[in-house]
C-alpha positions as CSV (number, residue, x, y, z in Angstrom):
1,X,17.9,1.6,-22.9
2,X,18.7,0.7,-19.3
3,X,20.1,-3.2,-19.1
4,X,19.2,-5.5,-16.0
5,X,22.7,-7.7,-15.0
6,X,22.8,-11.0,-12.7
7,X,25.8,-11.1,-10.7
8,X,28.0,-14.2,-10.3
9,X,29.7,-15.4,-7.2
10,X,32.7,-14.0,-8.6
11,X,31.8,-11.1,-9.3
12,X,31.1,-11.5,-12.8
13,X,27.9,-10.1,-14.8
14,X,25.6,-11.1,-17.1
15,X,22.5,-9.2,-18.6
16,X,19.2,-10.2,-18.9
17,X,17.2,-10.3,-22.1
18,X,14.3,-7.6,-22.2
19,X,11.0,-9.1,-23.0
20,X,7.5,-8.2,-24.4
21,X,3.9,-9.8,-23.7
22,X,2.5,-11.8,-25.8
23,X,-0.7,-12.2,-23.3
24,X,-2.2,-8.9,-22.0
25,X,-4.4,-11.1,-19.5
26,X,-1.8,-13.3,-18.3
27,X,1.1,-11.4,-18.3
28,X,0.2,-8.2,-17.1
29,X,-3.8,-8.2,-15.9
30,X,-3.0,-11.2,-13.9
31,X,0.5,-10.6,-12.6
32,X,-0.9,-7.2,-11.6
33,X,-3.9,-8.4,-9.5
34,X,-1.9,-11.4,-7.4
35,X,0.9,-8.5,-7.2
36,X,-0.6,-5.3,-6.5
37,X,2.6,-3.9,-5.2
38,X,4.1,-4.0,-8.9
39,X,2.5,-0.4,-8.9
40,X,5.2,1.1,-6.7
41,X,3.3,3.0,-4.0
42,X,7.0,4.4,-2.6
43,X,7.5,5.7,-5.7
44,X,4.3,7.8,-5.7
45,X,4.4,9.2,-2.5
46,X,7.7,8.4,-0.8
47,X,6.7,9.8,2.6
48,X,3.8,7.7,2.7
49,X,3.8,5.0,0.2
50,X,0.7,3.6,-0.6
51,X,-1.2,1.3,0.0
52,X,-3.7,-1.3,-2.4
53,X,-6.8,-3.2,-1.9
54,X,-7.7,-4.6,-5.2
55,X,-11.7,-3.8,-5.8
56,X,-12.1,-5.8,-8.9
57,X,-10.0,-6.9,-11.9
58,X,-12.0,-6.1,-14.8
59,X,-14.6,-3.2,-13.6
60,X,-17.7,-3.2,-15.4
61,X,-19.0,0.1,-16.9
62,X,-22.4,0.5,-17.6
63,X,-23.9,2.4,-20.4
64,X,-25.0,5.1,-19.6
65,X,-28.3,5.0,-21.7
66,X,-29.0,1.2,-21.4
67,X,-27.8,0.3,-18.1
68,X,-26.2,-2.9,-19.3
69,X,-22.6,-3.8,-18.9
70,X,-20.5,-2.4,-21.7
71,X,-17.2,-1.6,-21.2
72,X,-14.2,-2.4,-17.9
73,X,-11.4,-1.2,-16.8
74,X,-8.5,-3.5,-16.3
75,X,-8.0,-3.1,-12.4
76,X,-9.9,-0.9,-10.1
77,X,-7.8,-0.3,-6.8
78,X,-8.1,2.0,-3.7
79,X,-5.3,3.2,-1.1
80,X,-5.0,3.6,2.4
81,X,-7.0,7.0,2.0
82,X,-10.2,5.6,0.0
83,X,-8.7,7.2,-3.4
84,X,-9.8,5.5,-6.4
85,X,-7.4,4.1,-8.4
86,X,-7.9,3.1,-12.1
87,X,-5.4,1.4,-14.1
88,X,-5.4,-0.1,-17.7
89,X,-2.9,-2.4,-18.8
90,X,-1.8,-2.5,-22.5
91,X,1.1,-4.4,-24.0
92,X,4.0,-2.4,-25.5
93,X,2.7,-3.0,-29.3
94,X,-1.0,-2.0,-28.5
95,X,-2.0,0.4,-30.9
96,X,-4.8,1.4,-28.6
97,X,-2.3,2.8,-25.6
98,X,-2.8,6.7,-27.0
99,X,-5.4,8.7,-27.5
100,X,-7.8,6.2,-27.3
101,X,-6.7,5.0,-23.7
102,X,-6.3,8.3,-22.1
103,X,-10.1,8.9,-23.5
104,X,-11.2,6.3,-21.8
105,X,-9.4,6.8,-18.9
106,X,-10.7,10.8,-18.7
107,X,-14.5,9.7,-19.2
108,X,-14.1,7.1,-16.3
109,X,-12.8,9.5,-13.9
110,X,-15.2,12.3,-14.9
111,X,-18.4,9.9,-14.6
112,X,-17.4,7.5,-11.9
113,X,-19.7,8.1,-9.1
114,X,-23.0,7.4,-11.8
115,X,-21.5,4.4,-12.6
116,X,-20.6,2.8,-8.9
117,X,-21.9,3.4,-5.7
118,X,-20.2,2.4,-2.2
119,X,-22.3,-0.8,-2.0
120,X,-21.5,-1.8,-5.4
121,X,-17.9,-1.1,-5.1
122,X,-18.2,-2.7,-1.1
123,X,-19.7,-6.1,-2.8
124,X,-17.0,-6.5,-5.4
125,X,-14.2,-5.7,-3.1
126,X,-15.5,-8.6,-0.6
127,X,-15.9,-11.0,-3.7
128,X,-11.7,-10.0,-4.2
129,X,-11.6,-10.4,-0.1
130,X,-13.0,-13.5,-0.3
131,X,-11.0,-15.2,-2.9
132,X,-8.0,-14.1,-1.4
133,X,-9.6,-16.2,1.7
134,X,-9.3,-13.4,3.9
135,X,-12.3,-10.7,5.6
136,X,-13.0,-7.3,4.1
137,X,-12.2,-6.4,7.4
138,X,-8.7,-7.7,7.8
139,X,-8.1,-6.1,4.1
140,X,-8.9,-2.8,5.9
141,X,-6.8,-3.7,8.8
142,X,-3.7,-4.2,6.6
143,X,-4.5,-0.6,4.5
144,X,-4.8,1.1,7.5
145,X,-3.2,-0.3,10.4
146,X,-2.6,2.8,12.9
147,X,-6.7,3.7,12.9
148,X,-9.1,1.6,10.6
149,X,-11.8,2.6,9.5
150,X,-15.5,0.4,9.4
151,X,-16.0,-0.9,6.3
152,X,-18.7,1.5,5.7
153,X,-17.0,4.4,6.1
154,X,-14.2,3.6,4.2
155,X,-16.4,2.9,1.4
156,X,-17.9,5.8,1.9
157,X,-14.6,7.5,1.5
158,X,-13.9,5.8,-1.6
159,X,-17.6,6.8,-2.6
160,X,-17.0,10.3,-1.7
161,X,-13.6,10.7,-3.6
162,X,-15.4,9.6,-6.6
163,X,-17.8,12.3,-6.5
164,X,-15.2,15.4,-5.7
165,X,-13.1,13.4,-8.4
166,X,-10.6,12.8,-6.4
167,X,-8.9,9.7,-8.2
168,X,-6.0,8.4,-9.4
169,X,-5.8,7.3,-13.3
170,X,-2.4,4.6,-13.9
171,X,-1.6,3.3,-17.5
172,X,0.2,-0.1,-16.4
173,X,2.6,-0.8,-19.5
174,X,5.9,-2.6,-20.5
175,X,7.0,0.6,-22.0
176,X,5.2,3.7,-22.6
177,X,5.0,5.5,-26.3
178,X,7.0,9.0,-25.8
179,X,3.8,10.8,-26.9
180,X,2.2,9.4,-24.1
181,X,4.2,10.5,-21.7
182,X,3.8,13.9,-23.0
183,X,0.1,13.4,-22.7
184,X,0.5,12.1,-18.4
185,X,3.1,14.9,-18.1
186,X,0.1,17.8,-19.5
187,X,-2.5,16.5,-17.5
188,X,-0.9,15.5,-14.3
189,X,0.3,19.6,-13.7
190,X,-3.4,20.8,-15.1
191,X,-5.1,18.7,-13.0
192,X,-5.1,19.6,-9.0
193,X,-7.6,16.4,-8.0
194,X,-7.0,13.6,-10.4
195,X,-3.1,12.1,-10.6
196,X,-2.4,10.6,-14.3
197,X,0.3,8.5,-13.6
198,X,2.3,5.6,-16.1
199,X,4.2,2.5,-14.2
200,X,6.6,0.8,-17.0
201,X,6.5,-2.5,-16.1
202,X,9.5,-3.6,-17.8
203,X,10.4,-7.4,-18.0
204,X,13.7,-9.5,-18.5
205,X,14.1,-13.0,-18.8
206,X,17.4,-15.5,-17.9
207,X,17.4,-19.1,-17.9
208,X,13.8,-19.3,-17.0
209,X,13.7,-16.7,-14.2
210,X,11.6,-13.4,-15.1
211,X,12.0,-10.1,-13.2
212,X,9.6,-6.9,-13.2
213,X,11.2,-4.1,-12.8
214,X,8.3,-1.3,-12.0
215,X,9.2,2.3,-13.0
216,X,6.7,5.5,-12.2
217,X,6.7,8.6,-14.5
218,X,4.0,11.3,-14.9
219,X,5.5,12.5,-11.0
220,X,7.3,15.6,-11.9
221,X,8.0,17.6,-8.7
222,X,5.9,20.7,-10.5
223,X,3.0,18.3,-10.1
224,X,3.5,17.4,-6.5
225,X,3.7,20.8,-5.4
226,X,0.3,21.5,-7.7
227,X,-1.3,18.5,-5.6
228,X,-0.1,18.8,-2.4
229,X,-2.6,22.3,-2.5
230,X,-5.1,19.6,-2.5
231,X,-5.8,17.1,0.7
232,X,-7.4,14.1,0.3
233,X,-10.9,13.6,1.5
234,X,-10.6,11.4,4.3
235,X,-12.7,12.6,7.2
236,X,-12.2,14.6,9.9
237,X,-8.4,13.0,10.3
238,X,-6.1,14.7,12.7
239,X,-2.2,14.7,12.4
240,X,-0.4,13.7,15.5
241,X,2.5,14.6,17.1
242,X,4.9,13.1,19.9
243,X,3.4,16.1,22.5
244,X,-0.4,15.1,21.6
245,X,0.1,11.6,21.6
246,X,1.4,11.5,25.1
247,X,-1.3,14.2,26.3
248,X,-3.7,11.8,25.0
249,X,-2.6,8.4,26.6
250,X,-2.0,10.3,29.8
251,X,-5.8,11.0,30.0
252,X,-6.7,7.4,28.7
253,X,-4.2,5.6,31.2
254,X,-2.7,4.9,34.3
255,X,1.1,6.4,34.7
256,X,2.8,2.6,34.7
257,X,0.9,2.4,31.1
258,X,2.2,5.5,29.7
259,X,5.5,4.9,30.9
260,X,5.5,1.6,29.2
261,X,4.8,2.9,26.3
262,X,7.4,5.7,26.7
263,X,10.0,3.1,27.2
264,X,9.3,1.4,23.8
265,X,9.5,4.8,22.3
266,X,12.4,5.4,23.4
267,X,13.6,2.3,23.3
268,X,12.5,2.3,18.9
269,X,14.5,6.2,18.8
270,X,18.0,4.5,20.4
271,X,17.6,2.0,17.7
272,X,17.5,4.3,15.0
273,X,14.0,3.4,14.0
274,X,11.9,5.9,11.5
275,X,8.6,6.7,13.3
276,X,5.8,8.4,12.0
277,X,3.2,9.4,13.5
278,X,-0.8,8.6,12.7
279,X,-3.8,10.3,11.5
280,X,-6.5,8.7,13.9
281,X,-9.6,10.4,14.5
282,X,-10.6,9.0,17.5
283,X,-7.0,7.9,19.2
284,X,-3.3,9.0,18.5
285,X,-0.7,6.5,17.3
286,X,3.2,6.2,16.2
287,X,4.8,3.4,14.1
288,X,8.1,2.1,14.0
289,X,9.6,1.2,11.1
290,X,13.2,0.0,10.7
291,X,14.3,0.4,6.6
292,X,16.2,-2.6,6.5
293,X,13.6,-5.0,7.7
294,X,11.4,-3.3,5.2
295,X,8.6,-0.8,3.7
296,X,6.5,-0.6,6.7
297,X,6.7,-0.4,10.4
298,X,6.8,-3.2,12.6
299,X,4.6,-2.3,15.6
300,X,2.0,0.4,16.1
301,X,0.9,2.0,19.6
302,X,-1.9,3.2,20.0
303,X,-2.6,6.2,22.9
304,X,-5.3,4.1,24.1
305,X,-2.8,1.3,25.0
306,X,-3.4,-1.1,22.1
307,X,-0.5,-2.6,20.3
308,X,-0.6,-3.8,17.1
309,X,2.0,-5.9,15.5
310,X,2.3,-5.2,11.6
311,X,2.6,-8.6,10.3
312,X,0.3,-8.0,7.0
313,X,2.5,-5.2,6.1
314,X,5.2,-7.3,5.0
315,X,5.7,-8.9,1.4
316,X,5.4,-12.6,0.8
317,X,8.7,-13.5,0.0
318,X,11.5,-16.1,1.4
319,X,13.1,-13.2,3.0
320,X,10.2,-11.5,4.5
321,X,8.2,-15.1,5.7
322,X,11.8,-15.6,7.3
323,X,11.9,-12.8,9.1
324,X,7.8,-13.1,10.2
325,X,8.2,-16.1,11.6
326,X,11.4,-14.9,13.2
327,X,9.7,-12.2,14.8
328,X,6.3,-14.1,15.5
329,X,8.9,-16.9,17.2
330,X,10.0,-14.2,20.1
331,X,6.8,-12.9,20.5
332,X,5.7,-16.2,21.5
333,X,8.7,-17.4,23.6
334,X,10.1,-13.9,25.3
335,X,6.1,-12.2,25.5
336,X,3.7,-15.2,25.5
337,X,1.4,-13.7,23.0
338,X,-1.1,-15.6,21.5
339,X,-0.3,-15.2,17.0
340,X,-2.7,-16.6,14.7
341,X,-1.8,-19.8,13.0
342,X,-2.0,-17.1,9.3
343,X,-0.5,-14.2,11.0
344,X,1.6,-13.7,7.8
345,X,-1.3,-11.9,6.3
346,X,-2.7,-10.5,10.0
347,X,-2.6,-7.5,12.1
348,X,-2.8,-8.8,15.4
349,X,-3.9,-6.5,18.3
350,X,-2.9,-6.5,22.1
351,X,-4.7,-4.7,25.2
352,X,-2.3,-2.4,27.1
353,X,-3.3,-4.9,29.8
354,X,-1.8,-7.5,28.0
355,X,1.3,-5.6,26.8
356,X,2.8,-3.4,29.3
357,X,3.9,-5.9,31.9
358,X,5.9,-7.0,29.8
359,X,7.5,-4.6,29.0
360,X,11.1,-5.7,29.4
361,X,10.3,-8.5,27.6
362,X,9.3,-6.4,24.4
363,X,12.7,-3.9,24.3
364,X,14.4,-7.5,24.7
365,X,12.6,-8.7,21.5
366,X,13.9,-5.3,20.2
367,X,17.3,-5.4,20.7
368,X,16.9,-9.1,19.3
369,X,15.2,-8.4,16.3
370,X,17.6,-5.1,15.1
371,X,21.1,-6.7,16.5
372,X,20.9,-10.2,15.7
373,X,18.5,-10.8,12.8
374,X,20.2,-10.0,9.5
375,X,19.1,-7.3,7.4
376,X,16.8,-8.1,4.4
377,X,17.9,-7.6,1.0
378,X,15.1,-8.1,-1.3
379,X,12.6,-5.6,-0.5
């Protein structure tokens, strides 16, 4: 068994105890929903990690011949692309995390679109929204940043997925029984819509600090290939491209817009960012993302002219509220944009008519951010 090690200032080492719950609600229902990223969404799709508005912690199921309330399921998620995502938590002595489990877990994937409609599962999402004191809206901001969606829609998405079974199953453990694995291996290359998926949530303990350490298996590279013959159903989507993106601002905007925009573009490519490029229906889009500041991008432009700076992308750590307010700090002094007082959880958005004047001003904030802030660590 892999061992987790503290290093001292001098370089020596010391290992961290491994731990087990002793409280399935506490310690891994309720670390789960304040922490949704402990299901690592780089880990299941690397390319495009995912993702996670959190529906509802404990997800009622009806019976089916009553209508009452009888059973839930632990955590009921979505991604950026509307996909259901179903995950039970069980400790590493539960008896229950085998045949059992993956039963229930089948039957819930097979029969979720009686159980739920896209009001239903639009109610209890705002009822998560809300006591996270922040709008559904914004939520669907920070999922899908480069082209959101209405509310509506989205759920319908989520709705729709249900019914094509298109979902995603996730057994959220401390360590998984062998047989199990077996089990999520089987399925996941058998089935071409559903993904079966374990995260090992292992924990160590020293002197009072706990760490999680999230690992993903059920992702063999014979099941991506089996899945990847399947597209998720999210609309009429388009995949854009550096030659359609600029086709499209040029017959949205004036030549001084589009050649603002083509100076932050290039300006993000001489600075070694990673962009990638959006899936907008109505409006093309690239992001800029620069790995050590973190996960996701920084800024999105839109070929409409709107700029939108990421904000709610980034995690809630020391690190990442330093660098935030670093960044929100020269957008304010070198730009003069107006940031929300919480723009640690926001997306906010900027006209082209606001923006591109300033051009200079941004690549300045640029150079600023990648030469002279340090590099984060803990991401």
């Amino acid at each position: 068994m892999s061992k987790v090690y503290t290093v001292g200032n001098d370089g020596t080492t010391q290992p961290m105890a491994r731990i087990h719950c002793k409280n399935e609600d506490l310690e891994l229902q309720r670390i789960l929903e304040i922490n949704p990223d402990l299901v690592p969404g780089d880990q299941i799709n690397p390319t495009d990690p995912r993702r996670w508005l959190v529906v509802k912690r404990e997800m009622p199921v009806p019976d089916p011949t009553t209508g009452d309330d009888r059973w839930s399921i632990d955590m009921f998620f979505v991604d950026q692309d509307a996909m259901p995502t179903f995950i039970e938590c069980k400790r590493y002595n539960d008896s229950r995390a085998k045949r059992e489990v993956v039963g229930q877990m089948l039957e819930y994937a097979a029969n979720g679109h009686y159980y739920w409609s896209k009001e239903e599962m639009r109610n209890y999402a705002e009822e998560s929204a809300t006591k996270n004191k922040i709008s559904l809206e914004e939520e669907i901001k920070r999922l899908q940043p480069e082209e959101t969606e209405s509310v509506d829609n989205f759920f319908q998405h989520v709705q729709d997925n249900l019914r094509e079974g298109q979902v995603r199953l996730i057994f959220f453990m401390e360590e998984a029984p062998p047989e199990l694995k077996s089990v999520v291996d089987f399925l996941n290359k058998q089935m071409e819509r559903a993904e079966v998926l374990i995260v090992e949530a292992r924990q160590y303990e020293l002197n009072g600090t706990k760490v999680v350490t999230p690992i993903l298996f059920g992702y063999t590279e014979e099941a991506r290939q089996i899945k990847r013959t399947v597209s998720v159903n999210s609309g009429s989507r388009r995949k854009w491209d550096k030659e359609s993106f600029f086709q499209d601002a040029k017959e949205r905007l004036n030549k001084d817009q589009v050649s603002s925009i083509k100076q932050i573009f290039d300006k993000s490519q001489e600075l070694k960012s990673e962009i990638s490029w959006g899936t907008g229906k109505t409006a093309g889009s690239f992001s800029a993302k620069w790995s050590h500041l973190g996960k996701y991008s920084v800024f999105t432009i839109f070929s409409d002219g709107r700029l939108t700076v990421n904000f709610g992308s980034f995690n809630n750590d020391p690190e990442q509220r330093k660098f935030m307010a670093f960044l929100k700090e020269k957008l304010v002094t070198y730009l003069g944009f107006i940031v929300p007082e919480d723009y640690e959880r926001r997306y906010p958005n900027y006209s082209v008519e606001q923006w591109a004047g300033k051009t200079k001003q941004f690549i300045e904030t640029l150079d600023l951010i990648i030469h002279e802030y340090q590099p984060i660590d803990n991401v």
